[in-house]
C-alpha positions in Angstrom: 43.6 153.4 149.4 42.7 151.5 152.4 42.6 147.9 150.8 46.3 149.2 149.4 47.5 150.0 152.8 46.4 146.9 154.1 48.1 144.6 151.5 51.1 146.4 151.9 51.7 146.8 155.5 54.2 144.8 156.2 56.8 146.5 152.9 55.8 149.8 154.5 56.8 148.7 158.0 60.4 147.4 157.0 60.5 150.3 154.5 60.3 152.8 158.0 62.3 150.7 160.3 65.0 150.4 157.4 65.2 154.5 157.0 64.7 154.6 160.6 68.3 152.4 160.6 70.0 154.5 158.3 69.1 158.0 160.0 70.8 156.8 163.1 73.7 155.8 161.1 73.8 158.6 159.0 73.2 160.9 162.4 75.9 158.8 164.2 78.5 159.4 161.6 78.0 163.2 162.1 77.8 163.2 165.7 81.2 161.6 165.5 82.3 164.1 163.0 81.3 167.0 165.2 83.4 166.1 168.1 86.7 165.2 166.1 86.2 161.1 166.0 87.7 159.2 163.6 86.5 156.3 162.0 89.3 154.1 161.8 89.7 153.5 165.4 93.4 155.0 166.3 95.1 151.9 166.5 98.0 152.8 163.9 100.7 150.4 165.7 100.0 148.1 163.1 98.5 149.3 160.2 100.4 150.0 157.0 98.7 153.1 156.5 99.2 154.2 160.2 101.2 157.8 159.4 99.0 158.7 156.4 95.6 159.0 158.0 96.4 161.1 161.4 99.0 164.2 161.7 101.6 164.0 163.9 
């Protein structure tokens, strides 16, 4: 197990730091939910799907 571990450090070390990544998106993303932010940014002036997205 030990000679294992040691051939395959570095895989299991960007393996952690990439999950790492994507729980602080994924956490983000809710976090935003929870307190009512949208993704798109609110600049609707001059986007063609501007009165779609957000009630008026």
């Amino acid at each position: 197990m030990l000679s294992w571990f040691s051939s395959n450090w570095a895989t299991i070390l960007i393996v952690v730091v990439l999950l790492g990544i994507v729980a602080g998106c994924i956490a983000t993303i809710l976090h935003g939910r929870k307190t009512g932010k949208s993704s798109c940014g609110c600049s609707c002036g001059h986007c063609p799907m501007g009165g779609a997205c957000h009630k008026k």
